[in-house]
C-alpha positions as CSV (number, residue, x, y, z in Angstrom):
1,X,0.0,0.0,0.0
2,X,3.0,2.4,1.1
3,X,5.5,0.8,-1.6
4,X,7.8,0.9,1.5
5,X,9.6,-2.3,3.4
6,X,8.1,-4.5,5.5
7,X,10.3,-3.0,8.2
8,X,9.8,0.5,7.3
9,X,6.0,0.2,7.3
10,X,6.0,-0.9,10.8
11,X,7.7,1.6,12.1
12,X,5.1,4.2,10.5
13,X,2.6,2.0,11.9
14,X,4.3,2.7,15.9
15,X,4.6,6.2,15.0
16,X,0.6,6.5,14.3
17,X,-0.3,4.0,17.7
18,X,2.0,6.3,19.5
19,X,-0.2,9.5,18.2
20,X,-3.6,7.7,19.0
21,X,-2.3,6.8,22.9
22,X,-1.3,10.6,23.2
23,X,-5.1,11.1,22.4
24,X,-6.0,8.8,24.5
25,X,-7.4,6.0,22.1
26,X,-6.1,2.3,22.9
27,X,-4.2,0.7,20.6
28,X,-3.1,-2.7,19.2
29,X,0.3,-3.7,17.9
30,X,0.5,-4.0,14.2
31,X,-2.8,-2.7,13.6
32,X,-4.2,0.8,12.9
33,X,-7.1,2.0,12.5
34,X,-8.3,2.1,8.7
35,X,-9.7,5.2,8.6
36,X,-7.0,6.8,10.8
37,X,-4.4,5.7,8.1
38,X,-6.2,7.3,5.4
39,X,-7.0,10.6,6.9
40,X,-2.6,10.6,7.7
41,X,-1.9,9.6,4.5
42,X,-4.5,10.9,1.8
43,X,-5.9,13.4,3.7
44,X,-9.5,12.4,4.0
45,X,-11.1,14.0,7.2
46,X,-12.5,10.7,9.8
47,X,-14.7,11.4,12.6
48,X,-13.6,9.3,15.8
């Protein structure tokens, strides 16, 4: 989806659960949101 490395695409994927526990949201490992990752990365505007 990123057209990055499997290593490199995790790390983005820390970066955004770190950003969601600042806000309070709990997170899994390895997993983000859909719609979180599309309003980051495209732009699109999510409601949560």
């Amino acid at each position: 989806m990123l057209g990055v490395s499997t290593g490199y695409a995790y790390k983005i994927i820390r970066g955004l659960n770190e950003e969601l526990k600042t806000k309070g949201y709990r997170t899994i490992c390895g997993k983000v949101p859909t719609k979180y990752f599309e309003e980051k990365f495209y732009g699109l505007t999510v409601a949560m």
